[in-house]
C-alpha positions as CSV (number, residue, x, y, z in Angstrom):
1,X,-93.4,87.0,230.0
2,X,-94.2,84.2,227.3
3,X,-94.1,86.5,224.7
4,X,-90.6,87.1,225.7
5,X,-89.5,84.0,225.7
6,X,-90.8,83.2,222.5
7,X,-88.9,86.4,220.9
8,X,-85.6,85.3,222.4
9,X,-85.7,81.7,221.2
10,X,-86.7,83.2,218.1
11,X,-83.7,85.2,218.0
12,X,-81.0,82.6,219.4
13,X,-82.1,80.7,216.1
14,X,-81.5,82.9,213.5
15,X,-78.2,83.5,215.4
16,X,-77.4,80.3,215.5
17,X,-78.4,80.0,211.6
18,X,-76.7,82.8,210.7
19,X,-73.2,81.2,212.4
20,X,-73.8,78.3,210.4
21,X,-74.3,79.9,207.5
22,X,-71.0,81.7,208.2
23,X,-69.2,78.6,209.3
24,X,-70.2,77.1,205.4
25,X,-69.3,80.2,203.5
26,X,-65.8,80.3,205.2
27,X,-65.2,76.7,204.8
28,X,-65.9,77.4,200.6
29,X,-64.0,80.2,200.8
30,X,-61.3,78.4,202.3
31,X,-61.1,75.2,199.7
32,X,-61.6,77.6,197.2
33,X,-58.5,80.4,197.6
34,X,-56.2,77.4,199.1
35,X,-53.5,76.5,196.2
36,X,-52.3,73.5,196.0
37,X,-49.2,72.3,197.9
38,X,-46.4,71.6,195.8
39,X,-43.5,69.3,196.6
40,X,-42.0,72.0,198.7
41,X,-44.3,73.4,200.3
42,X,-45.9,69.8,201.4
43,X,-45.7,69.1,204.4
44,X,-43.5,66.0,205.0
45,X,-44.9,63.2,206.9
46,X,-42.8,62.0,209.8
47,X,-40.3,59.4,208.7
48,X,-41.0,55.6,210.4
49,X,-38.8,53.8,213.0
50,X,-36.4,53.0,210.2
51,X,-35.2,56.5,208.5
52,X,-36.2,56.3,205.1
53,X,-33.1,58.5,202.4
54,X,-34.0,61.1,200.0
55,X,-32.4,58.8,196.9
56,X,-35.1,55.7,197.6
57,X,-38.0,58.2,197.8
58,X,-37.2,60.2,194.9
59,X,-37.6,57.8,192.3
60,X,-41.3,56.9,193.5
61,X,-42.0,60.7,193.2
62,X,-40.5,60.8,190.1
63,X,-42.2,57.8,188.9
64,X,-45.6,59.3,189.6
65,X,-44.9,63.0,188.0
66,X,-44.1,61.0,184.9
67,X,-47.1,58.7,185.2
68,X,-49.1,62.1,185.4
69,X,-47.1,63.6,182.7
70,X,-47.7,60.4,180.7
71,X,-51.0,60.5,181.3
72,X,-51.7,64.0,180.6
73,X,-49.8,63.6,177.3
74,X,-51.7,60.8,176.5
75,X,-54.9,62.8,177.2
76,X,-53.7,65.7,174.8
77,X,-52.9,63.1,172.1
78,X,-56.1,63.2,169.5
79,X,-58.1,60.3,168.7
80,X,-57.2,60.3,165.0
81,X,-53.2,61.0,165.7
82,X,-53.4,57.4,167.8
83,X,-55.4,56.3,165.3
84,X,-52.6,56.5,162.4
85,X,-49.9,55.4,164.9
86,X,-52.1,52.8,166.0
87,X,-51.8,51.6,161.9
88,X,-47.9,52.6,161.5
89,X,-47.4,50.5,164.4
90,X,-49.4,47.4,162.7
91,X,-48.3,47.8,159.2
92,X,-45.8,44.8,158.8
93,X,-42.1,45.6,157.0
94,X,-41.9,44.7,153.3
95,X,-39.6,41.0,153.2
96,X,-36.7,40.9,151.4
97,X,-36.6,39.1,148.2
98,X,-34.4,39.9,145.4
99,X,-32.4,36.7,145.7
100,X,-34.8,34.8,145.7
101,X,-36.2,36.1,143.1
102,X,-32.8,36.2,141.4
103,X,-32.5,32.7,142.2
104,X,-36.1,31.9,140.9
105,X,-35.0,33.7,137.5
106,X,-32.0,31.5,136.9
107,X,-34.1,28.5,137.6
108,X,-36.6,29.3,135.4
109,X,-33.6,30.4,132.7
110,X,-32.3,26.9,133.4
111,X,-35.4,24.7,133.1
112,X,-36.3,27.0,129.9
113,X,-32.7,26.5,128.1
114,X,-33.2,22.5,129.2
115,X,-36.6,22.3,127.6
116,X,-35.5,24.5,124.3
117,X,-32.1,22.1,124.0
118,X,-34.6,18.9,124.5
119,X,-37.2,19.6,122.4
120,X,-34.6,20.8,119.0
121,X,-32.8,17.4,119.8
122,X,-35.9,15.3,119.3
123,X,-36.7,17.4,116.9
124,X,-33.5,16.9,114.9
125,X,-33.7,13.1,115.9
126,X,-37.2,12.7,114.2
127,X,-36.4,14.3,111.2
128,X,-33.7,12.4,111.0
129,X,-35.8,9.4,111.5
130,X,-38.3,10.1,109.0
131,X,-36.2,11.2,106.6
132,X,-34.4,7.4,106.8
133,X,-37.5,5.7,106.6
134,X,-38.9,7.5,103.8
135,X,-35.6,6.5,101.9
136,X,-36.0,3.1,102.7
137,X,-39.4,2.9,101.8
138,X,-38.9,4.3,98.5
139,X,-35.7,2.9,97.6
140,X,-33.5,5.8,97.2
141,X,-30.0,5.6,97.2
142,X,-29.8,2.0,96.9
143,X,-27.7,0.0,94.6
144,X,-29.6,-0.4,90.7
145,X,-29.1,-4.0,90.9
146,X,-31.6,-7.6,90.4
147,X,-31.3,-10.1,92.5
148,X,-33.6,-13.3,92.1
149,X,-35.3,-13.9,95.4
150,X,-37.3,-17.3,96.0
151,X,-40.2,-17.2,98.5
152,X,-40.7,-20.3,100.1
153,X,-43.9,-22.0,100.6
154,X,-46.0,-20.9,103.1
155,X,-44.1,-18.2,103.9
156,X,-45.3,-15.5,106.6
157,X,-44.5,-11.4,106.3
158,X,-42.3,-12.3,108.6
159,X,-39.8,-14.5,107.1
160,X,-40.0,-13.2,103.9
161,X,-39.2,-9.7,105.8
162,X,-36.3,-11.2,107.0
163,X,-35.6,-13.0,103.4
164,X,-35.6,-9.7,102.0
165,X,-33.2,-8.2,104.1
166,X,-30.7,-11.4,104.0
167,X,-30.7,-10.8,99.9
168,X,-29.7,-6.8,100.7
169,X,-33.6,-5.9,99.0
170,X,-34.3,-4.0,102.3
171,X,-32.4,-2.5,105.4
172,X,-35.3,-2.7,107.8
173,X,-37.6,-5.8,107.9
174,X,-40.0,-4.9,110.7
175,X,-41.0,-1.6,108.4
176,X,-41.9,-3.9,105.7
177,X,-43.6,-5.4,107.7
178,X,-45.6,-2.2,108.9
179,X,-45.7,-1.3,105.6
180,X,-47.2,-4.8,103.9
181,X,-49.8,-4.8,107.1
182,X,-50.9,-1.2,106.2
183,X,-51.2,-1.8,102.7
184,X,-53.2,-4.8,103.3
185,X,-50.5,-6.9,101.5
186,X,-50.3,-10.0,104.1
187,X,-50.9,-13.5,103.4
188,X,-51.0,-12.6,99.0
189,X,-47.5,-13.3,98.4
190,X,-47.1,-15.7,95.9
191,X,-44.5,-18.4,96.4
192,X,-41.5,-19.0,93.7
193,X,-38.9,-17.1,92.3
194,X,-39.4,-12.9,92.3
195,X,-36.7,-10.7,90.4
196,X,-36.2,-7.6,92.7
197,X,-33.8,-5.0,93.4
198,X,-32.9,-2.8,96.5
199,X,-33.6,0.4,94.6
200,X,-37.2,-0.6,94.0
201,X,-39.9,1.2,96.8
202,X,-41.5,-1.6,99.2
203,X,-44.7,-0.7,96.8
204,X,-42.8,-2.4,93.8
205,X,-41.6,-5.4,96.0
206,X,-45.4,-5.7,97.2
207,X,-46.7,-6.0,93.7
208,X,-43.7,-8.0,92.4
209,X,-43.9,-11.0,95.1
210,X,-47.9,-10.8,94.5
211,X,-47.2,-11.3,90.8
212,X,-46.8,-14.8,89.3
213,X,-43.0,-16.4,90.1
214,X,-40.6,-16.7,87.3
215,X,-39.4,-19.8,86.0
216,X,-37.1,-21.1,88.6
217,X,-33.3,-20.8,88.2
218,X,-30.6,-23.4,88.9
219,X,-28.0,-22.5,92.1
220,X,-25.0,-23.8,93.0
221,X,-23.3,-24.6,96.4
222,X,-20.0,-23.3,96.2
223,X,-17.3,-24.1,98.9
224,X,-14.5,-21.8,99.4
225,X,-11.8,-23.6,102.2
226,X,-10.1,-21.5,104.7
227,X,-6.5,-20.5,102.8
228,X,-7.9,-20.1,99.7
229,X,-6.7,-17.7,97.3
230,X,-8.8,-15.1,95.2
231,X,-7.5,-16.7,91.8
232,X,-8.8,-20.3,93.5
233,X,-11.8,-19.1,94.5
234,X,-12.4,-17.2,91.1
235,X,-12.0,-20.8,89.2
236,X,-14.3,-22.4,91.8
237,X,-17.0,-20.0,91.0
238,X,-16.4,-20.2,87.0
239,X,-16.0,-24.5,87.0
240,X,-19.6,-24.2,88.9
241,X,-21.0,-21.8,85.9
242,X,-21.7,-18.8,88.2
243,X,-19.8,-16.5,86.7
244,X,-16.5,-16.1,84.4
245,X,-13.2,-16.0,86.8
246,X,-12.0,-12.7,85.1
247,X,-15.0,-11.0,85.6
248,X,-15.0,-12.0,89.4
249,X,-11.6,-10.7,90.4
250,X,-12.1,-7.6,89.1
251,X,-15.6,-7.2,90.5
252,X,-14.5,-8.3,93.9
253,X,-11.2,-6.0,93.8
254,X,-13.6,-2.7,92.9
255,X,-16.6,-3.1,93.7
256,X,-18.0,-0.9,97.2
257,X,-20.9,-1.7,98.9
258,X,-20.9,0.7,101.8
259,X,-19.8,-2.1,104.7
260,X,-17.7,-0.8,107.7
261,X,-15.0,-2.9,107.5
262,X,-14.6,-1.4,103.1
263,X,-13.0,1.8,105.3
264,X,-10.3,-0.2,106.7
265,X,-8.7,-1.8,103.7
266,X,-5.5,-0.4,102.9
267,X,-5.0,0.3,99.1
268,X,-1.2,0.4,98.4
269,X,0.5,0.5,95.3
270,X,2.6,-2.8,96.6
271,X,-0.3,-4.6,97.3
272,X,-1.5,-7.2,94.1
273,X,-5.0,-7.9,95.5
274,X,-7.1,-5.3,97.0
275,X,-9.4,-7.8,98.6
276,X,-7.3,-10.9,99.4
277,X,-8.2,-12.1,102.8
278,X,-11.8,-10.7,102.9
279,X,-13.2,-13.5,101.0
280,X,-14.5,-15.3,104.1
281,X,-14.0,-19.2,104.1
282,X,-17.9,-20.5,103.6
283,X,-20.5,-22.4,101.3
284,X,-22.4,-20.2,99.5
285,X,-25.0,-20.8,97.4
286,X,-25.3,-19.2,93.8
287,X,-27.9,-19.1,90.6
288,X,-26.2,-19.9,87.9
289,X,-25.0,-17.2,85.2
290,X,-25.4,-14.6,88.0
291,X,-23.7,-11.1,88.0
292,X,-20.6,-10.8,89.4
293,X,-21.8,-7.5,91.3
294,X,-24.1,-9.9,93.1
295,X,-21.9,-12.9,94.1
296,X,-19.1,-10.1,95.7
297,X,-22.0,-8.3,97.5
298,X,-22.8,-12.0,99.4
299,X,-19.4,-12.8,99.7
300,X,-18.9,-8.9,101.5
301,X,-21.8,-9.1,103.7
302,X,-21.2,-12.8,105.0
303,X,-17.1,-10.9,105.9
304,X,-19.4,-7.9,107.5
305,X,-21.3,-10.6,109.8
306,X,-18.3,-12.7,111.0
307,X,-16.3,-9.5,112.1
308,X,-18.2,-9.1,115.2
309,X,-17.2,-5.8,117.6
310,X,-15.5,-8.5,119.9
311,X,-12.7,-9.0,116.9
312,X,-12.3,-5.6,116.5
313,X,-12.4,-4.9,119.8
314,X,-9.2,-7.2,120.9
315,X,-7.3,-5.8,117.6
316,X,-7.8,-2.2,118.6
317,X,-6.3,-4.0,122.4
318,X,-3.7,-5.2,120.6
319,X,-2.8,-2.1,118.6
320,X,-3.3,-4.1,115.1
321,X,-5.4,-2.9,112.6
322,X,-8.0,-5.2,110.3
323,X,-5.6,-5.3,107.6
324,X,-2.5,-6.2,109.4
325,X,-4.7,-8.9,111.3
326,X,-5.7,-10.4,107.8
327,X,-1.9,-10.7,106.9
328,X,-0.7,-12.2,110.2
329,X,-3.4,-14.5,110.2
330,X,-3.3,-15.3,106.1
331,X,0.6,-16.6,107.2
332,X,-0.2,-18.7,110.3
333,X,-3.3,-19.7,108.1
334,X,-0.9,-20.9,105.2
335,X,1.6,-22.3,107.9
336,X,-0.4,-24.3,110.5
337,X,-3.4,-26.8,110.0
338,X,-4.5,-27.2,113.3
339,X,-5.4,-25.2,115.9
340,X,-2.8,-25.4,118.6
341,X,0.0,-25.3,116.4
342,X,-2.1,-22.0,115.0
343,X,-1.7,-20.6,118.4
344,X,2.4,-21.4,119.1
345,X,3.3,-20.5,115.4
346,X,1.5,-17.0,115.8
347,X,3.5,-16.8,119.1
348,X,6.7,-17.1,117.4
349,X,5.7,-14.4,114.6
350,X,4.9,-12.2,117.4
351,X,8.2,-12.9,118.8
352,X,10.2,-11.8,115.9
353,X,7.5,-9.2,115.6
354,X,8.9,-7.7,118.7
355,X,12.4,-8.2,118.4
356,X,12.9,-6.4,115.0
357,X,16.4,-5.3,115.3
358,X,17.1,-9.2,116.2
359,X,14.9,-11.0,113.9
360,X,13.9,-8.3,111.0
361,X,12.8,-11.0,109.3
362,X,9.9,-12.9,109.5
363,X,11.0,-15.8,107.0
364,X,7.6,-17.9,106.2
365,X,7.8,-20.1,103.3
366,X,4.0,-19.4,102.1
367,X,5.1,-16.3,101.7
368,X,7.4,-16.7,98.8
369,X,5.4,-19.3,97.8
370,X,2.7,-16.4,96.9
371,X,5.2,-14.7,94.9
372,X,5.9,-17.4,92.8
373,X,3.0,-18.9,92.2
374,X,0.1,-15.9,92.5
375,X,2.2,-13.1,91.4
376,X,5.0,-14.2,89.5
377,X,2.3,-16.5,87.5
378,X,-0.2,-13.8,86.8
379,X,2.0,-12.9,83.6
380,X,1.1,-9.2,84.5
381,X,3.8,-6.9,85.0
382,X,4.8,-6.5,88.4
383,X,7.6,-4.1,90.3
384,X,10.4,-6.1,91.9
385,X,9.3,-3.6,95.1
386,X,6.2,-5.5,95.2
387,X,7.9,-9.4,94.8
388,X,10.4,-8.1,97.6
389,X,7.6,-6.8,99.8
390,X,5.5,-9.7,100.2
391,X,8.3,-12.3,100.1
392,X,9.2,-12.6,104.2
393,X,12.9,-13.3,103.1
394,X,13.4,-10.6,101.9
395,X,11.1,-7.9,103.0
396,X,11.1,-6.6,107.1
397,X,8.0,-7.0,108.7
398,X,4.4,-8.5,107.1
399,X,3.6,-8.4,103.8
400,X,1.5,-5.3,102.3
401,X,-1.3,-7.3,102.3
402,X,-2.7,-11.1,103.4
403,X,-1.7,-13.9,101.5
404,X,-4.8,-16.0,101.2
405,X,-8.3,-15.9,102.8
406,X,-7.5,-17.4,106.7
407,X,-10.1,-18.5,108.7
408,X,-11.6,-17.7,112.1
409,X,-9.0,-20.2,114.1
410,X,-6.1,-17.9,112.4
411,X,-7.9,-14.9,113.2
412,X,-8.7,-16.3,117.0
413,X,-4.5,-17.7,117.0
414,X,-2.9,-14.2,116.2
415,X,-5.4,-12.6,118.1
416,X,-5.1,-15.1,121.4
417,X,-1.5,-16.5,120.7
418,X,0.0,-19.4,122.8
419,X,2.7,-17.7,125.8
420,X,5.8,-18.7,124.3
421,X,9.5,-17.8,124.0
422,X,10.0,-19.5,120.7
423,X,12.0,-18.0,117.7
424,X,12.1,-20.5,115.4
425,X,9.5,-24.0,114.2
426,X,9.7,-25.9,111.4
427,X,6.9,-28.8,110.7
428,X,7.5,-32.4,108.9
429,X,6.2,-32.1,105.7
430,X,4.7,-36.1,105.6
431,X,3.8,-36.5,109.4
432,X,2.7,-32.5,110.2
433,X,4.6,-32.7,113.7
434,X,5.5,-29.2,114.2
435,X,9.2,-28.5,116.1
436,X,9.9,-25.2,117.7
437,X,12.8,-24.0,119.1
438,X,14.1,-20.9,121.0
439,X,17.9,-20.9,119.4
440,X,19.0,-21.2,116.1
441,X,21.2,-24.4,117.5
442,X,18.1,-25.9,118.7
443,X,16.5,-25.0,115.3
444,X,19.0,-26.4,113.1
445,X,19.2,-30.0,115.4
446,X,15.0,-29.5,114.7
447,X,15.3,-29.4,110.9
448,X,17.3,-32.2,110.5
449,X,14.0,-34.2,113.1
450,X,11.7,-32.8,110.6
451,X,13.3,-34.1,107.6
452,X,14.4,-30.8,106.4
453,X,17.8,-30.7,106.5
């Protein structure tokens, strides 16, 4: 009976194995043949409470097949592809530059032209430079003329510089003075009298004032008052043994030595001196038996020195030139003796000046008195054009030319007149009272005050 038993437990457990057994392979077989459910065919879970539409579900299902599609794409994509878009992504876009690199150009074009145009302009301004100081040092171009210089004693480089250039020797005292330092020349000059000339080099003037001084010369202080004429000034200088009279009018009517004010004198067949009124009123001092050449050029630089810009600055204002300011003030000059009458006589030239078709006529007594007794006196032939210009009588207007040599008061007094609506003065010959009137009336009643009439 136990041998029984033992054969049927034996057998219930390899039944029982062999349903398990079954049981597992049916379950594979199952998981294995089962497709998967699509949308369709899956089952739908059983909405909650609150009904949920087809329109707020779709999206999510949509959002997830494109997830999975995403992902599946992104899967498929290969590691090199991403690679390169990974780099076409990261490359950065070229900037855009042509204007400013147009605008860099025409800088750089600018600056370039600037620097060209600067450095030709100091270029041109050196050689100009140089080329003036090598002139001056070596003389050329200058005027072939001696001149007797005297060095003082104890003179410096620097005042004999300045000597030098006072005399017309040189044009540039602080480069002779360059010049004597380089040279070694300082503190040799020799003191005394040194015959020079502006065409020698500032070599020759070195050696000359380190040479022994010649003998000195005698000089002599002339004094030319303001009003004086050429042919008065001419015997001044002659009477004082400077040099002949003839020789010095025809010097100083001729000669040219390259001052400013030379361009501005009017040369006019109706004029009899050239140069009357540029012989500036002053003392000068002369050497005796000196050339005429020399005495004129002293006489035309001391003119070149008083005509400041400020002169010819308020003539230009006043729409007069040099030469017509010489002639006005040569007539007040010859009319009035003191300043303030200077002033008020101007003012009634000026009047008449500006009332032409009134007053055509100036009418100043100096003025014929330069026909008769400069002119007229001369001997010379002149043309009756001439005598009728520069007598005031006769002739409109100023005379072609000044009448004497006036000085700075009649320059200042038909430059700066007095404010007056006078026509007509007239002056007591004995006492010098001066009468002016606006009417001819009132200027007749004056001339018989003055003693005139």
């Amino acid at each position: 009976m136990a041998s029984n038993d033992n054969i049927d437990s034996l057998i219930d457990d390899i039944l029982e194995e062999h349903d398990e057994k079954k049981m597992v392979e049916e379950a594979a077989a199952e998981n294995t043949e089962e497709p998967l459910p699509s949308d369709e065919s899956k089952p739908t879970e059983e909405p909650p409470a609150e009904a949920v539409s087809e329109e707020d579900t779709v999206p999510e299902n949509n959002e997830a097949a494109v997830d999975e599609t995403e992902s599946a794409q992104e899967a498929e994509i290969p590691a090199e592809e991403e690679s390169n878009q990974e780099e076409e992504e990261e490359e950065p876009q070229p900037k855009r530059t042509p204007k400013r690199k147009k605008r860099r150009f025409s800088t750089k074009l600018a600056v370039g032209l600037f620097l060209t145009t600067l450095v030709i302009v100091i270029s041109i301004l050196l050689a100009v430079f140089i080329l003036q100081t090598a002139k001056e040092i070596i003389g050329f171009d200058k005027a072939n003329i001696e001149i007797i210089v005297e060095i003082p004693n104890d003179s410096g480089t620097e005042k004999i510089a300045e000597l030098l250039e006072s005399e017309g020797i040189i044009d540039q005292p602080m480069l002779f003075r360059v010049y004597s330092k380089m040279k070694g020349a300082d503190s040799f000059f020799i003191a005394g009298s040194h015959k020079l000339s502006p065409s020698m080099s500032y070599g020759d003037i070195i050696d000359e004032l380190q040479s022994d001084a010649i003998n000195m010369r005698e000089v002599a202080d002339v004094t030319f008052p303001e009003g004086i004429t050429i042919d008065e000034a001419a015997a001044r200088l002659e009477e004082k043994g400077v040099c002949s009279a003839a020789d010095f009018i025809d010097t100083f009517n001729s000669a040219s030595f390259g001052f400013d004010f030379e361009e501005d004198v009017r040369d006019s067949s109706l004029k009899y001196y050239k140069m009357e009124g540029y012989l500036f009123p002053d003392t000068y001092r002369f050497y005796l038996e000196e050339d005429p050449l020399i005495v004129c050029k002293k006489i035309y630089k001391n003119f070149d020195a008083k005509l400041t810009r400020d002169y010819l600055g308020r003539m230009e204002d006043m729409g007069m030139t040099l030469e017509e300011t010489l002639t006005f003030a040569s007539i007040v000059q010859a009319e009035a003796g003191d300043t303030a009458n200077m002033k008020r006589v101007a003012s009634v030239f000026h009047n008449r000046l500006k009332n032409k078709d009134e007053f055509p006529l100036l009418q100043s007594d100096p003025t014929s008195k330069y026909v008769r007794e400069v002119i007229c006196a001369s001997g010379e032939y002149v043309s009756e054009n001439m005598k009728t210009a520069y007598d005031t009588y006769k002739g409109a207007g100023l005379p072609p030319g000044p009448i004497c040599n006036p000085g700075l008061d009649a320059i200042n007094a038909v430059l700066y007149p007095a404010d007056t609506d006078y026509y007509y003065f007239c002056s007591n010959l004995e006492t010098g009272e001066f009468y002016y009137a606006k009417t001819l009336e009132e200027h007749e009643e004056n001339l018989k005050l003055a003693g005139l009439a």
